[in-house]
N, C-alpha and C positions, 0 to 999 in steps of 0.2 A: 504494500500500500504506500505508493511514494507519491503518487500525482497529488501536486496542491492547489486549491480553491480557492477563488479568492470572493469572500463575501461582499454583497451589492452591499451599499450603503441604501440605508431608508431616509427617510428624512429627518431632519434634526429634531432630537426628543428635547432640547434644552428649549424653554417658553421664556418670554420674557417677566413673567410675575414672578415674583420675588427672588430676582436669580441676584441680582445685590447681594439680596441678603443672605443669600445662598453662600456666594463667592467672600466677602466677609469674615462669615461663621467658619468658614475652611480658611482663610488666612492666616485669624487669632486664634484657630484651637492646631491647626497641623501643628503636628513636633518636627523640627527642624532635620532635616539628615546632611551629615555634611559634603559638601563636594567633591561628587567624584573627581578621586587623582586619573591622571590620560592614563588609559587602556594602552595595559602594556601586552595586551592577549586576548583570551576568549573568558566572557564573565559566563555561569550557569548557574543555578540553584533551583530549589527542589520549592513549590508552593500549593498548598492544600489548601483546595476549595470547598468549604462547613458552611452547613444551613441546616433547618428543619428542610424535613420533605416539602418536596415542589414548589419552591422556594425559586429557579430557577437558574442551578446551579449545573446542570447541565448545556444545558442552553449557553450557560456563559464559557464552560471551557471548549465547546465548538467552534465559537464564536472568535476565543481567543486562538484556539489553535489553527483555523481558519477552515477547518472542513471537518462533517461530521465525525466525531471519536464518541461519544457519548448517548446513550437513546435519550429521547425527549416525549415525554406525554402529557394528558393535561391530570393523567390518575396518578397520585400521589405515590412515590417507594419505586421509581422506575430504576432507579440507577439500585444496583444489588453490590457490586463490587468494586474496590478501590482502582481505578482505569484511570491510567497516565498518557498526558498530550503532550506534545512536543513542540515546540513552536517558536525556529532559529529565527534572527531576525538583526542584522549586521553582525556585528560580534560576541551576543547574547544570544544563549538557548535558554527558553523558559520551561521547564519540566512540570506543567500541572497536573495535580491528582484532584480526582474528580471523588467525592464519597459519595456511600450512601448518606439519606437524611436520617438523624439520630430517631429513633423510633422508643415512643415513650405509652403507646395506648396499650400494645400487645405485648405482653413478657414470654413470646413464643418462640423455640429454638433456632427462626428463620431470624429474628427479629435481634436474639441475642448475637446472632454473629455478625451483621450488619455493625450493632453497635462495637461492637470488637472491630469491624474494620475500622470507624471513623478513630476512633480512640489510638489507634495504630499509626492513624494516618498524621494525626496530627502532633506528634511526638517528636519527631524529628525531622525538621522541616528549617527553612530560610522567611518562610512567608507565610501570613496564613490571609487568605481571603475569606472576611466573615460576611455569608451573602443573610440579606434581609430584603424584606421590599419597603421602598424608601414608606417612611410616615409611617411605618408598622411594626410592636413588640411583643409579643406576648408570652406564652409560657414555655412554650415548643422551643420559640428559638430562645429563652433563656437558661432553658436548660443545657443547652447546645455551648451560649458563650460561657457558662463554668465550666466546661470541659478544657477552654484554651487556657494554654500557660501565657503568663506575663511577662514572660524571660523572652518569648518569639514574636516578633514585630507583628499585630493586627491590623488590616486597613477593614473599614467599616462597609464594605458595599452596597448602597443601596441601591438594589435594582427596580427595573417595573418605574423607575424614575417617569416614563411615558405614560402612566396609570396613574397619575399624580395630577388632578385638577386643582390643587389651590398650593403652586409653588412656595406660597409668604409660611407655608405653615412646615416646611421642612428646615426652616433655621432653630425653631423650639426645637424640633424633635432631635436635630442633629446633637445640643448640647443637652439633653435629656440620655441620648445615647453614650455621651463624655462622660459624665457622670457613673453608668456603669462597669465602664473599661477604659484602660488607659489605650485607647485607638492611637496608632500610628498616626492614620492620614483617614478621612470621611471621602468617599469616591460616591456621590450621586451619580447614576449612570440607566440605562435600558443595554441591556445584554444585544440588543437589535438594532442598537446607531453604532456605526462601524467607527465614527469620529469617537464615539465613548469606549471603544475597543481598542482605538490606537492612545488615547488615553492614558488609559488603565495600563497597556502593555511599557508605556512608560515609567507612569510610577512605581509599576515592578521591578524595574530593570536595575534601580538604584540600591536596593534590599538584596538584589543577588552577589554573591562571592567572585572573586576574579579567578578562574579556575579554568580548565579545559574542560570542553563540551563532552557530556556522556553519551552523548547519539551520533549520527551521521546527520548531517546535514538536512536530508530530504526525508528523514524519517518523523512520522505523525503521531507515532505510538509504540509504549512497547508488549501491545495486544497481539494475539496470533490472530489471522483471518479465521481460523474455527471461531473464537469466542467472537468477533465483529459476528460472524452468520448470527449466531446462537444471540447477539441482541439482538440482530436486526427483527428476528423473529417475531422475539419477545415486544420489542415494539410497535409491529405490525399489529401481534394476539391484541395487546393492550387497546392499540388507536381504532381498530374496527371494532371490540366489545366495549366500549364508553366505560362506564359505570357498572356494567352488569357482571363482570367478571373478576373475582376477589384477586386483589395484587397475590395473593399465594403463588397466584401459577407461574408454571414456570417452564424452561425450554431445556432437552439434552439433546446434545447433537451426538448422535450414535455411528453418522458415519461422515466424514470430510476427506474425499478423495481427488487429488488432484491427476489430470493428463494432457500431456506438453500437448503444446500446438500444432498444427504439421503446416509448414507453407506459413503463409499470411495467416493461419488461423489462428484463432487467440488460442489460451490454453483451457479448460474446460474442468472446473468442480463440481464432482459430484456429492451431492448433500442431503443426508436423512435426520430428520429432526423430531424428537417427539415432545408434544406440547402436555405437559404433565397438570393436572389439576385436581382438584379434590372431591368432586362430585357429579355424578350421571348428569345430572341437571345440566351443569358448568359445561361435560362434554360435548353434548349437544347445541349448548349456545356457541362454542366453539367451527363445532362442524357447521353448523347453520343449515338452512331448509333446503334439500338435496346435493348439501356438501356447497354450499354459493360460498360462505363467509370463511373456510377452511382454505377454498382453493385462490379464496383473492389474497389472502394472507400471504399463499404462496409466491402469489404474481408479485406483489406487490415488494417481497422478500429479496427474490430473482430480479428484479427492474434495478430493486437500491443497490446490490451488491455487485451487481455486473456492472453499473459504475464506475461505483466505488473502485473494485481489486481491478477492474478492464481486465476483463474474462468473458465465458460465456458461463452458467450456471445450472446445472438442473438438481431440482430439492424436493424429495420427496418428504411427505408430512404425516403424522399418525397425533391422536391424542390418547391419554391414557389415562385413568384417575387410580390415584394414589393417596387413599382417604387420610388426614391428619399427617402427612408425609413433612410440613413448615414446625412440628413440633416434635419430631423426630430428629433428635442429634444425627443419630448413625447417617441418614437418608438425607438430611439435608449437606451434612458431608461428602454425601456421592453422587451429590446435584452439584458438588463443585464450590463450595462456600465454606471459609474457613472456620 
C-alpha cells in the first residue's frame, strides 16, 4: 500500500464570530515551546490519538495521514485496535496511532481489551492528541483525560469545530478546559478542512525528537493488507446495518491469498471473510432479503480495496453467530484482540 492521496480541501470551517476571541484565548493560554534549532536531519516521533468513542478520531488520522488507514462510521466503537499512520512530510515523519475509544458502559471481555489497548497506547508516546468536539465535556471523555500523564505534552483538539454555531462561546469553554489539564497548545479544528490539517501537522512537528525516520518514505502504515481487508469489511457490515446491528460483530479473515500478475495484469487477492455475530436474528439482518445486503457488503468491500492495494480482488463472504463470543476471553483472543 504505497500510493498516496491527496485530500480535496472543503471549504473553510473557521467563521468569523468570535474567532478574536478564539485566537486571543490561544495566545495567552498556549505554553511556549522553544525554537526549533536548524534540522540537522530527519525529526520523527511517535503521537496517540485519545477520545471517547466516535469522537472523531479516526477521521482525523486519515485525514492526517492523507488516505484512508482507519474505518470511519457514524456507530460508535468502530476503531477495535491500536493502527499506526505514517505520514512523511519534508524532513518529518509523523507516526500516529489511532485507538480504540475508552469504553466505560460495558465491562465485557471485548471491551476490557480495547481499554488495554488505549492504556498501552498512551504510555509511551512524544505527543498525545486529546480529541473532543469543540464546546463539548462530559463524563466519557473525562474519564479518558485521567488516563493521560502530565509528564507527555497534551494538545486539546477540538474537532467538529464546523458543528459549532455560536463561535463567541468556545473562548469560555477553551479556559474551562485549562482548568482541567495543563494542555500544551488548544487546536480548534474540523478533521474535514485540509487548511486545519496542514495546521495541526505543524504544531506537531515541533513536539517531535530529531531522530531518523522508522518507515520508508512512501509507507502509510505499518498494517498488513489482511487486516486493511478485515476493516474494510467490518466497515462496510457496520455502514449498510445503521443502528441495527450490535458493535459486537465482528470480521475473520480465514483466507488472504495473493497471485502475481501475468503481462499488464495487476496481481489478484483472493479473500474469505467471515462476519461473526451473536445472534440468528443479527445473521439475517446481515445477509438481508435474498442475500441483497450481504453481497453489496461485498461489492462494496472489493471496489474500496482494489483501490486502495491497485489489485484486482475477489472475496468470498459467510456469516456465522457465535452467541456471547465479546465476553469470552479465550474467543475474543482468537478474533485477534489482545
Amino acid at each position: 500500500m504505497t500510493a498516496k492521496k491527496i485530500i480535496a480541501a472543503d471549504a473553510d470551517a473557521t467563521g468569523p464570530e468570535g474567532q478574536n476571541d478564539v485566537e486571543s484565548m490561544l495566545k495567552s493560554m498556549r505554553v511556549s515551546v522553544p525554537a526549533d534549532k536548524p534540522v540537522e536531519g530527519q525529526r520523527c516521533g511517535l503521537i496517540a490519538i485519545v477520545g471517547k468513542p466516535n469522537v472523531g478520531k479516526s477521521t482525523l488520522l486519515n485525514a492526517l495521514v492523507g488516505q484512508k488507514i482507519s474505518i470511519t462510521s457514524r456507530k460508535a466503537q468502530t476503531t477495535r485496535h491500536r493502527i499506526t499512520g505514517i505520514h512523511t512530510q519534508g524532513a518529518t515523519q509523523f507516526v500516529f496511532v489511532d485507538t480504540p475509544g475508552f469504553q466505560t458502559r460495558h465491562n465485557n471481555a471485548l471491551n476490557r481489551s480495547l481499554n488495554k489497548t488505549v492504556l498501552g497506547a498512551v504510555g509511551d508516546v512524544d505527543l498525545i492528541l486529546f480529541v473532543v468536539e469543540a464546546g463539548m465535556f462530559n463524563q466519557a471523555d473525562a474519564k479518558v483525560l485521567a488516563l493521560l500523564s502530565k509528564d507527555i505534552p497534551t494538545l486539546l483538539v477540538a474537532n467538529k469545530l464546523d458543528q459549532v454555531t455560536r463561535r463567541a462561546d468556545i473562548a469560555p469553554w477553551l479556559q474551562e478546559m485549562q482548568q482541567r489539564h495543563a494542555f500544551a497548545e488548544f487546536v480548534p479544528m474540523s478533521a474535514k478542512n485540509a487548511k486545519d490539517i496542514e495546521r495541526m501537522l505543524g504544531i506537531c512537528e515541533k513536539y517531535l525528537p530529531e531522530q531518523a525516520w522508522w518507515y520508508a518514505e512512501d509507507e502509510l502504515t505499518d498494517r498488513s493488507e489482511k487486516f486493511l481487508a478485515s476493516e474494510t469489511v467490518r466497515e462496510k457490515l457496520f455502514r449498510l446495518t445503521g443502528d441495527e446491528l450490535p458493535y459486537t460483530s465482528t470480521v475473520v479473515i480465514d483466507k488472504f491469498e495473493e497471485e502475481p500478475g501475468r503481462g499488464k495484469q495487476k496481481r489478484l487477492l483472493r479473500i474469505a471473510a467471515t462476519i461473526v455475530v451473536e445472534r440468528d436474528t443479527h445473521k439475517a439482518m446481515v445477509i438481508g432479503d435474498k442475500g441483497e445486503r450481504i453481497k453489496r457488503i461485498g461489492m462494496e468491500t472489493r471496489v474500496e480495496l482494489e483501490k486502495a492495494l491497485d489489485c484486482k480482488v475477489f472475496i468470498e463472504m459467510w456469516v456465522k453467530v457465535r452467541s456471547g463470543w465479546a465476553d469470552d476471553e479465550a474467543r475474543v483472543r482468537s478474533f485477534g484482540y489482545q
